[in-house]
C-alpha positions as CSV (number, residue, x, y, z in Angstrom):
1,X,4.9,-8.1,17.5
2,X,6.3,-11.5,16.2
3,X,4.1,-14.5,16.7
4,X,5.7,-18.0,15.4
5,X,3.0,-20.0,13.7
6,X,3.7,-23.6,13.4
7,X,0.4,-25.3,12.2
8,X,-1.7,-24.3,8.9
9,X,-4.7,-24.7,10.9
10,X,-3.9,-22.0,13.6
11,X,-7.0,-19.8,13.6
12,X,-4.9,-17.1,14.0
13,X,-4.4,-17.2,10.5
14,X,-7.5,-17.1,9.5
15,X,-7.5,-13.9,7.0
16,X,-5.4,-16.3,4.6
17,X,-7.7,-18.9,4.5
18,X,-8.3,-20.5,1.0
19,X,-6.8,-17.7,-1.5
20,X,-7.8,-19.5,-4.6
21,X,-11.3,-19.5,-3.7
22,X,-12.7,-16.2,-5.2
23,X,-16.2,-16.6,-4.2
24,X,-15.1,-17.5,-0.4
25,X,-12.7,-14.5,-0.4
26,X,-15.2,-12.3,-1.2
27,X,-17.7,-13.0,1.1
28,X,-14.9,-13.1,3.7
29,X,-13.0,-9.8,2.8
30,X,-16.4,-8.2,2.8
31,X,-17.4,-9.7,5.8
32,X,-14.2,-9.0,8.1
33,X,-13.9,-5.3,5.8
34,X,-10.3,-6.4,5.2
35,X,-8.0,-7.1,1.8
36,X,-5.0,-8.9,1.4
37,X,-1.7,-7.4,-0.3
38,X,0.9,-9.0,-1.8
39,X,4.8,-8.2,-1.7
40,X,7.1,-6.1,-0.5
41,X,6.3,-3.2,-2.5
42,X,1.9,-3.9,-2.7
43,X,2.4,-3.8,1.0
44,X,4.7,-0.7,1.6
45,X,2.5,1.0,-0.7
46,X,-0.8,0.4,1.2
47,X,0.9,0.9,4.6
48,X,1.9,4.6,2.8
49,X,-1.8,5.3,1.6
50,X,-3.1,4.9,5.2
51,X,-4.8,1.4,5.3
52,X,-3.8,-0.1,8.8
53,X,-2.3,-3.6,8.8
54,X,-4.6,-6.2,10.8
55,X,-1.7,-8.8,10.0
56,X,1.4,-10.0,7.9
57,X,2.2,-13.2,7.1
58,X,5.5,-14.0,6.2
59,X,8.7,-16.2,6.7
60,X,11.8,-15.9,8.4
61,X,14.1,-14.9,5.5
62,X,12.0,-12.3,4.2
63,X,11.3,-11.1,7.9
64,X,13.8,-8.3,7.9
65,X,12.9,-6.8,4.4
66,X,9.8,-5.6,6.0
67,X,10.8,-4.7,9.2
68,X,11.2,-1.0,9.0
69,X,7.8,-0.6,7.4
70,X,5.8,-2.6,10.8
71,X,5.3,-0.4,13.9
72,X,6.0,-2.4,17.2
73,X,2.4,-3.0,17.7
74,X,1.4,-4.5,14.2
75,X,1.3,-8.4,14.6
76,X,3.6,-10.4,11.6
77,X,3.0,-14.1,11.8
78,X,6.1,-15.8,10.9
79,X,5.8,-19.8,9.5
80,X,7.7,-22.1,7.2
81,X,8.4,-21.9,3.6
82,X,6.2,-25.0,3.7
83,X,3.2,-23.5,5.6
84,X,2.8,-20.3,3.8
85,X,3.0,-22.3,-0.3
86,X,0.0,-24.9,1.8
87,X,-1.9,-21.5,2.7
88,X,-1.0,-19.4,-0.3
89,X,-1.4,-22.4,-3.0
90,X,1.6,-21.6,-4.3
91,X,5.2,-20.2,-3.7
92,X,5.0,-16.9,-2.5
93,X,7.9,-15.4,-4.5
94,X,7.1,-11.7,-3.1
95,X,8.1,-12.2,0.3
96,X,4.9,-11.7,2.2
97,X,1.2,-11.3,2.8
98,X,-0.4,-8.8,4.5
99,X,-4.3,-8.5,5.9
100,X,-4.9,-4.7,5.8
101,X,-8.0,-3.1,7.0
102,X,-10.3,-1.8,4.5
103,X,-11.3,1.8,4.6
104,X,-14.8,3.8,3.9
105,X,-14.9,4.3,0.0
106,X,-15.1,8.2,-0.3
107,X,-18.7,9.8,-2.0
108,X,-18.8,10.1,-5.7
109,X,-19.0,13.4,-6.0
110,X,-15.7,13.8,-3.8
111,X,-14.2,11.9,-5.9
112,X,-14.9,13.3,-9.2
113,X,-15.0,16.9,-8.3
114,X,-11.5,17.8,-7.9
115,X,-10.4,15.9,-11.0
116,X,-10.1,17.2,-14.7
117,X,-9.6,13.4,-16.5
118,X,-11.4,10.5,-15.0
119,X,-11.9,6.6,-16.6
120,X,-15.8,5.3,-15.7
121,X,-15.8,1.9,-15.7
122,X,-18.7,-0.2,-16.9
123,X,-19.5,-3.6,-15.9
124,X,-15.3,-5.1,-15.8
125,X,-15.6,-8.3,-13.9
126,X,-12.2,-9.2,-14.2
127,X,-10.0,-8.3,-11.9
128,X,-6.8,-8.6,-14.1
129,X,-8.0,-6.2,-15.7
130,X,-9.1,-3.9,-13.4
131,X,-5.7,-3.9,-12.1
132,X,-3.8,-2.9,-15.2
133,X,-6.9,-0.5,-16.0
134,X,-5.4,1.2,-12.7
135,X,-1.9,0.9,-13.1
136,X,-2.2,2.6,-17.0
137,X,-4.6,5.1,-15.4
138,X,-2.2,5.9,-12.8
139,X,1.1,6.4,-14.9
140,X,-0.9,8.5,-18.0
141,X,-2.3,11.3,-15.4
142,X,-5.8,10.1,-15.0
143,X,-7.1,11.6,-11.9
144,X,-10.0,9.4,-10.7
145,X,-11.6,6.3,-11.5
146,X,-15.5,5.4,-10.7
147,X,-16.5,2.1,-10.8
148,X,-20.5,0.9,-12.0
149,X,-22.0,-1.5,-9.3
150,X,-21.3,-4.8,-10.7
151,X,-17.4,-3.9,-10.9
152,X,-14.7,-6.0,-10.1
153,X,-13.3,-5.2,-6.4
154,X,-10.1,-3.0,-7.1
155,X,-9.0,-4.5,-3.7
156,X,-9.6,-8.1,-4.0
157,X,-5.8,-9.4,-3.9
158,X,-5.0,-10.3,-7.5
159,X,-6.1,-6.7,-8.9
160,X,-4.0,-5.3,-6.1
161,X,-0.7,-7.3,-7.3
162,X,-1.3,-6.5,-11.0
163,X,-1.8,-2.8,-10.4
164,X,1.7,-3.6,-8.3
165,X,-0.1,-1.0,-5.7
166,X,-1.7,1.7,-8.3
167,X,-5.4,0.9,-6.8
168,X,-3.4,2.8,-3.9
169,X,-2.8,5.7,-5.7
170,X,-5.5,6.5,-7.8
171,X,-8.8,7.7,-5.9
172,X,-12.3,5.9,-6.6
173,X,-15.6,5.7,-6.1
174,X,-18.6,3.2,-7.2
175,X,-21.8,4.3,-8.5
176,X,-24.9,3.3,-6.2
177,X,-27.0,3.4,-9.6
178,X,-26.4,2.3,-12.6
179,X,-28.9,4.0,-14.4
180,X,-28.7,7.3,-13.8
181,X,-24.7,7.0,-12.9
182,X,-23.8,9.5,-15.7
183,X,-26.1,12.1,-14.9
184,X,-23.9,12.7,-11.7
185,X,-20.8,12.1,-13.8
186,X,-22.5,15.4,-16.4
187,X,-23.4,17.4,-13.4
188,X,-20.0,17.9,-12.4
189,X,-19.1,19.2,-15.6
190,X,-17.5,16.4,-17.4
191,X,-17.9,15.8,-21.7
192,X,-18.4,12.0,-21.3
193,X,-17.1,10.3,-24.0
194,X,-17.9,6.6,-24.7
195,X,-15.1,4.6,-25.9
196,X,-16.1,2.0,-29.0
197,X,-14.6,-0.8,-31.2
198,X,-16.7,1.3,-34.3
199,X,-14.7,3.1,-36.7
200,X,-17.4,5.5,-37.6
201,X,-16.7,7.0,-34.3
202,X,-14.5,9.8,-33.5
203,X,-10.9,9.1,-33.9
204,X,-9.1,9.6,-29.6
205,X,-6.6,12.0,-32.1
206,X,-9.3,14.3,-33.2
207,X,-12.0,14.9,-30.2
208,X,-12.1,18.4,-29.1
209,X,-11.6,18.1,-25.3
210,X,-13.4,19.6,-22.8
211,X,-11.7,21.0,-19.8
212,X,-13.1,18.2,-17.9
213,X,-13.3,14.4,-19.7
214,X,-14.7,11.1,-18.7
215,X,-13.9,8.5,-20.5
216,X,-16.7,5.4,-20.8
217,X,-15.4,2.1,-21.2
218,X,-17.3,-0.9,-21.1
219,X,-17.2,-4.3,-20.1
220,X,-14.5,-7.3,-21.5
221,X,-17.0,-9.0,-23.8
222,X,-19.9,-6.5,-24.7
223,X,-18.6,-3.6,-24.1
224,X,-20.6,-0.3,-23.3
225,X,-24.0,-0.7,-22.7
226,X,-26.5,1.0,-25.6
227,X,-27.8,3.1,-22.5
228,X,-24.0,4.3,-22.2
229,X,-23.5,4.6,-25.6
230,X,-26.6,6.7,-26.2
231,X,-26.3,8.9,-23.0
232,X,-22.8,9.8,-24.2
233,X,-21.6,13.3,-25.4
234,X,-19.6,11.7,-28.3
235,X,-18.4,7.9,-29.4
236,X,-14.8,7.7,-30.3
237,X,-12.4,5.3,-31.1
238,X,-8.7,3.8,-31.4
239,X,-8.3,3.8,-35.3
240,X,-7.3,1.0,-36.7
241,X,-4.6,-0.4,-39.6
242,X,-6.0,-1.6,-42.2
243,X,-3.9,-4.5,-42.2
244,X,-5.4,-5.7,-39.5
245,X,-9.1,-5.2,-39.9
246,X,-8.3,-6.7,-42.8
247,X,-7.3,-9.5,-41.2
248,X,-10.2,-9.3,-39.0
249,X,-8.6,-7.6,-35.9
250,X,-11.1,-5.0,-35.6
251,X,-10.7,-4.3,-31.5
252,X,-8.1,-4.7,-29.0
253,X,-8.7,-5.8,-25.0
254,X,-9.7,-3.6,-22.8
255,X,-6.9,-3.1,-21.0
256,X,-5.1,-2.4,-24.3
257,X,-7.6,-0.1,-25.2
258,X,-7.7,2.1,-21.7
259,X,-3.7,2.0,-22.1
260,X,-3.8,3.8,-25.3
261,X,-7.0,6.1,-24.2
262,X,-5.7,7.3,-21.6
263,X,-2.0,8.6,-23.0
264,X,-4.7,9.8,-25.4
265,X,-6.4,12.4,-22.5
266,X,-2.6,12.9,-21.7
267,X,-3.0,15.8,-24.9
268,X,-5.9,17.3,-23.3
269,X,-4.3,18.0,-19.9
């Protein structure tokens, strides 16, 4: 159902309001229990996971790359190129925006107990990098992701586009308690294994793997917690040239880091 939109201040477009404003899209996504995704691809993606569309925005020379992806009954709100860089802040060179309905997050337990390699995430605020945590995670074979409370929103719109759609396709839960979160983790069966920046840790190439692995990593600056550390079954970590501790690199990013752990849990599967 097309609707031609030709003033930014149409209510009607109201999901779009202020995308730079983190703080106000959060409180908003939350409160109308929708998320927005960007681009062809982020979009056809979603729509394929089962999230129903409330709304896409989008232009008129980008309208008929979407078309066979909307059902007759899905509203698209077609404006300017002029109205959707005003609403979007900048020039949307993806095509289109889409306000899709958020669904239920599943149980923890649900989650986790089907899965043999999973990534526990402690504390990431960022959502860059909770993004790429999930694409890497999605294209090395992890099977699940759980999330601590204070998490990053996988969904909020700018870990969606740099996942390019993998929060999609990668199943995940969030702890209700941080601290006794692992005990459910170990009660399904998992060797939780806490990923550090300490070379006196385990080497990823030399852990004995369980049949059932969690990995621990922790947030951008601190990393794991000391609870985390302690509760885990083993430390391990990326070794390390010594050029470059020499040099003082003695840690990569955390989205470096998950990259390389996980093809690491690609030996155990």
């Amino acid at each position: 159902m097309l609707e031609y939109v030709t003033d930014i201040a149409d209510p009607r477009l109201s999901d779009y309001t202020r995308l730079r404003d983190v703080e106000l899209r959060k409180s908003l996504e939350a409160e109308r229990g929708l998320f927005l995704a960007e681009g062809e691809k982020v979009i056809r993606r979603a729509i394929a996971t089962g999230y129903p569309i409330r709304s896409v925005l989008t232009t008129e020379r980008w309208l008929r790359t979407l078309s066979d992806a909307l059902g007759d009954d899905d509203t698209v709100y077609v404006v300017s190129d002029e109205i959707m860089s005003g609403i979007a802040g900048f020039q949307v060179h993806r095509g289109a925006l889409a306000s899709m309905r958020r669904l239920p997050l599943p149980p923890l337990e649900s989650v986790i107990d089907g899965s043999h390699r999973i990534l526990v995430l402690e504390d990431l605020v960022d959502h860059s990098n909770i993004g790429a945590i999930f694409r890497s995670a999605a294209a090395l074979g992890v099977n699940a992701i759980v999330l601590s409370p204070r998490c990053a929103d996988p969904l909020y719109r700018r870990a969606v586009k740099v996942s390019m759609g993998a929060v999609f396709a990668i199943p995940y839960a969030r702890m209700d308690d941080w601290y006794t979160g692992l005990d459910r983790v170990r009660a399904a069966g998992y060797q939780t294994l806490a990923l550090t920046p300490d070379q006196a840790a385990t080497p990823m190439d030399k852990v004995d793997f369980a049949d059932r692995v969690a990995l621990l990593l922790g947030s951008e600056g601190d990393g794991l917690s000391s609870r985390w550390l302690d509760e885990a079954d083993e430390r391990v970590c990326i070794p390390m040239s010594g050029s470059a501790m020499a040099a003082g690199v003695d840690s990569l990013n955390v989205v470096a880091a998950a990259a390389i752990a996980c093809h690491g849990l690609m030996r155990a599967s």
